[in-house]
C-alpha positions in Angstrom: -170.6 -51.1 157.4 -173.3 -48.7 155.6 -172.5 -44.8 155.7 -175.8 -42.8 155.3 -175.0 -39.1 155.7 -177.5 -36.4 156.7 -175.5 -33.3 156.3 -172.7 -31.8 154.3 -172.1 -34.1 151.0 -169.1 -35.2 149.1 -169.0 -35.9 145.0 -168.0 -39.1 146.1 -168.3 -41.7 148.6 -168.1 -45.2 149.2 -170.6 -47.3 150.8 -167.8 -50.3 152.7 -168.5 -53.6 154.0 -165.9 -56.8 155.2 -166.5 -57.9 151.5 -168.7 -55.7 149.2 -167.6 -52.1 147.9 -170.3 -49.9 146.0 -170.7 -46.4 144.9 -173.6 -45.2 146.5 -175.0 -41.5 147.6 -172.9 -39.2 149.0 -171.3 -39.0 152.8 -169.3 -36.1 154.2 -165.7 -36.7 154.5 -165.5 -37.1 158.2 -168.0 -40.2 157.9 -165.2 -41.7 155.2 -162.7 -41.6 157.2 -164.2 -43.1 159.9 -164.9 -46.1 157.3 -161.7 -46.0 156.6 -160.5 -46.4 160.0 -163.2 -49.1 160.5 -162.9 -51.2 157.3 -158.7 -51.4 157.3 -159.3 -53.3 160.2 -162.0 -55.5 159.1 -159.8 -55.9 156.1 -157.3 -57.5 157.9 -160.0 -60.0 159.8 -161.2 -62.0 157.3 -161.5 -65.7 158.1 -158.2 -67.3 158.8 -158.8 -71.1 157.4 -159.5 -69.0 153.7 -156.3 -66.7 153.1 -153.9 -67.9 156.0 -153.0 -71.2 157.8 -150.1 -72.6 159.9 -146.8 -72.5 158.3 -146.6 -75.9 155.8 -143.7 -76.9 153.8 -144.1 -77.1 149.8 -141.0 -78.7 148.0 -140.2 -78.2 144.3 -137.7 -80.2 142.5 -137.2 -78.9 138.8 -133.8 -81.1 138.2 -132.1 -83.5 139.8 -129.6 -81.0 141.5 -132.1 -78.4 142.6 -134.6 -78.2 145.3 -136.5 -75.3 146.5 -138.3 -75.8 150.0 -140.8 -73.4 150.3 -142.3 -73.0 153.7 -145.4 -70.5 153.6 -148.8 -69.9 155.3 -150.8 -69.5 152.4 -153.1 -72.0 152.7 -154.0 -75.7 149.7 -157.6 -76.0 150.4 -159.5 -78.8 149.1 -161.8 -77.8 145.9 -164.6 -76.5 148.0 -162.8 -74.2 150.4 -161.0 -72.9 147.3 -163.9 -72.3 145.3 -165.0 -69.9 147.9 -161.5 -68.3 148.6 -161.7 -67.3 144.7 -165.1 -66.4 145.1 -164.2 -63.8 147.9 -161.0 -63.1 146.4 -162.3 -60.8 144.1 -164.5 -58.0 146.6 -161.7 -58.3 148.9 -159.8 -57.1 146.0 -162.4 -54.2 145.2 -162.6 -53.6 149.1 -158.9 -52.6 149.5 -158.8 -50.4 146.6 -161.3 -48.7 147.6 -160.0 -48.3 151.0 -156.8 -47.3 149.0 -158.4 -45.0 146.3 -160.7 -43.1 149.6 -157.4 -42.8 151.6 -155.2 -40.6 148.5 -158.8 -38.4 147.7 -159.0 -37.4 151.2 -155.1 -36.5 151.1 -155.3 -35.2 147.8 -158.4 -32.9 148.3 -156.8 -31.3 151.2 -153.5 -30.7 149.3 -155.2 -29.3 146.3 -157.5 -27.0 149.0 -154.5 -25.7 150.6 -152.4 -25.2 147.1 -155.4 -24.5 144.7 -152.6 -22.9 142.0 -151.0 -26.3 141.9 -154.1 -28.6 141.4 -154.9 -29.4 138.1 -158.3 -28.6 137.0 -158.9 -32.0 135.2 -158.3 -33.4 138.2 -161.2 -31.5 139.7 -164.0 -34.1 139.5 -162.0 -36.0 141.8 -162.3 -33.8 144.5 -164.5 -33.7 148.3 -165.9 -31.0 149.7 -163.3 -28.9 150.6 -165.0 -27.5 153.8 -165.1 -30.9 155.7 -162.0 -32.0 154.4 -160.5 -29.6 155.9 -162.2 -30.2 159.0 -160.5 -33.0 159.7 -156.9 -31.8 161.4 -154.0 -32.6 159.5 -152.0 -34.6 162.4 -155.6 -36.8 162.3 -155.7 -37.2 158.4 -152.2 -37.7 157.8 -151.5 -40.4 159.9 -154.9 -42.2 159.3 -155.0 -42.2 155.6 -151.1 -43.7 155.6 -152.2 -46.3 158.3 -154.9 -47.3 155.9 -152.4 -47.3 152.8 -149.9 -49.2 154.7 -152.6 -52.1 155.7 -154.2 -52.3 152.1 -150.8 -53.0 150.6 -149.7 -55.8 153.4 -150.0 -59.1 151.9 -152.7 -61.9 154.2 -150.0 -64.1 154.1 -146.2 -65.0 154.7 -143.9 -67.1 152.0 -139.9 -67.8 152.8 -137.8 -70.4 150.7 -134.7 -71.9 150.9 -133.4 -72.6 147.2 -130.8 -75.5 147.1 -128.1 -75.7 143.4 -125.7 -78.6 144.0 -122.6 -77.2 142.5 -123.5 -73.2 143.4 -124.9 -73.0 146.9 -127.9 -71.9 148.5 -130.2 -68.5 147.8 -132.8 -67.5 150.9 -135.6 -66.0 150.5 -137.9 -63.7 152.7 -141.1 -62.2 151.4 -141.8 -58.4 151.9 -144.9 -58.4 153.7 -146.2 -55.5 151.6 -146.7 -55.6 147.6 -145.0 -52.4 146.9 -141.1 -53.6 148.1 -139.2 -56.5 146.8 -138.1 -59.7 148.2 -135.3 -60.0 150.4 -132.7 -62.4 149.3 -129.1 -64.0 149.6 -126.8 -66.3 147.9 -124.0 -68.2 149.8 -122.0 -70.0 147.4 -120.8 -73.7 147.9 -117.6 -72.8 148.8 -118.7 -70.4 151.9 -120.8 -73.1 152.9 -118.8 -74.8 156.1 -122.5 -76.6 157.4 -126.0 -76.8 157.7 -127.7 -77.8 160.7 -130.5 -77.4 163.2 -130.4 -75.4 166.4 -132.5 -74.9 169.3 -133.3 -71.7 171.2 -135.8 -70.5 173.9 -138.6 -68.5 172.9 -140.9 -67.2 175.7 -141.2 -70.7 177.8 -140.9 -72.8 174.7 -138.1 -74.2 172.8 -137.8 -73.7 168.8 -135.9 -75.2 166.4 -134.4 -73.4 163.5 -132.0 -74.1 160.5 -128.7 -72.2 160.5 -126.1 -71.9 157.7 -122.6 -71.4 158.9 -120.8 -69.3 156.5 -117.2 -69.0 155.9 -115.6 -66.0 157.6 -118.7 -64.2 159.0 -119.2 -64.1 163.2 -123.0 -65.0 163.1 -125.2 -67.9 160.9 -127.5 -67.4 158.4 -131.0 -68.3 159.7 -133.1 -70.0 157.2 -136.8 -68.9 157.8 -136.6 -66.6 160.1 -139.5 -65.0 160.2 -142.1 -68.2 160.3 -139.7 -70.4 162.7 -141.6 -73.6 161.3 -142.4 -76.3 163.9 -139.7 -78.8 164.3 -140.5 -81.7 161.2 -140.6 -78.9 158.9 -136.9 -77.8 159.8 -136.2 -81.6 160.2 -137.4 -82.2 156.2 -135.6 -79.3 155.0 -132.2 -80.1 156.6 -132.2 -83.5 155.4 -133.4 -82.1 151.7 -131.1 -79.3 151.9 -128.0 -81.6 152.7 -128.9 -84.4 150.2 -128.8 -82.1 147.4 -125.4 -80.8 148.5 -123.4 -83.1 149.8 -124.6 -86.5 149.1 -124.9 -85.9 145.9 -121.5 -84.8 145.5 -120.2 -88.0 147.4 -122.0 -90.2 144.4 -120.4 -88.0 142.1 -117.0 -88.4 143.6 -117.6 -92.7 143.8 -118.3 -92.9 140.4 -115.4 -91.1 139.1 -113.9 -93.7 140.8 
């Protein structure tokens, strides 16, 4: 998308495309934030096959008693697809700051214009036109410039893990979807564990399969991926993985001190 403005102009302004971001002549703020509006979506609709695929299982085993199975949908190209993921890697990068760096000058230009005593006047170069910014109502500005913040920090893919220490227990793993919070995680030691095992459920008309923990002493399980649900050999791979490392191993243990 290319922004040519005829009227009112701003110090700055951004000229946005799916995958290019340039400094180019001036647009009024109203025009921005209707790129803004336009390119968080676009953003987000990049070609699937390059930044997001199916959920697939990766499995790392740094020691003999530990095994992370890491189910994700960030894609393993072959060489050629991820010569051009790296290649485009780098304007989306540019595109969402800019999207990001447009978003907080629109909020901070109408903050400064309504509290000029509290602006600091280095900060001044960094400023619209005041007029047009605040043209734009605040219940329209607000909530469009955080919507646009919100989408430029979301990640293009999911990642969950399941992290197996014979001897300890297990730690889950959930990605925050956004870059700005932390992941979530949970460690059930090996003596909380009572089993691990695979249950089905109905989902809209179709049936999924999902790995459970059952922990000592609390009413519900502990789903393991539960916001990717992988298809059924995925959860199949993990369970046996999961309960090698745990509990066969332990039996070998126990025949050899024999």
């Amino acid at each position: 998308m290319r922004l040519v403005d005829s009227g009112r102009a701003s110090p700055l302004t951004f000229d946005l495309s799916p995958f290019t971001l340039q400094i180019v002549a001036s647009v009024s703020p109203n025009q921005l934030l209707a790129a803004i509006a336009h390119a968080s979506t676009t953003t987000l609709s990049i070609p699937d096959m390059l930044f997001t695929t199916p959920p697939r299982l990766h499995i790392r085993r740094p020691s003999p008693t530990a095994a992370e199975f890491i189910v994700t949908t960030r894609p393993s190209p072959p060489a050629t697809l991820l010569s051009l993921r790296l290649l485009l890697r780098l304007p989306l990068l540019l595109l969402r700051f800019g999207l990001g760096l447009a978003a907080l000058l629109l909020l901070y230009t109408h903050w400064a214009a309504n509290f000029p005593d509290l602006a600091p006047p280095a900060l001044g170069f960094l400023l619209l036109d005041r007029h047009d910014v605040l043209a734009i109502p605040l219940p329209v500005l607000l909530p469009a410039a955080l919507a646009t913040l919100w989408l430029v920090c979301r990640r293009l893919y999911a990642q969950e893990s399941l992290l197996v220490l014979r001897g300890l227990g297990v730690q889950t793993t959930e990605q925050s979807p956004s870059y700005l919070a932390r992941s979530a995680t949970r460690f059930i030691p090996t003596e909380k564990i009572q089993d691990i095992f695979i249950n089905e459920a109905f989902r809209g008309f179709e049936v999924r399969y999902y790995l459970v923990v059952v922990v000592e002493g609390e009413p519900d399980v502990v789903v393991v991926f539960p916001g990717l649900l992988p298809p059924r050999h995925i959860v199949e791979a993990v369970w046996r993985g999961a309960r090698e490392c745990l509990y066969e191993g332990r039996a070998e243990d126990k025949g050899l001190s024999l």
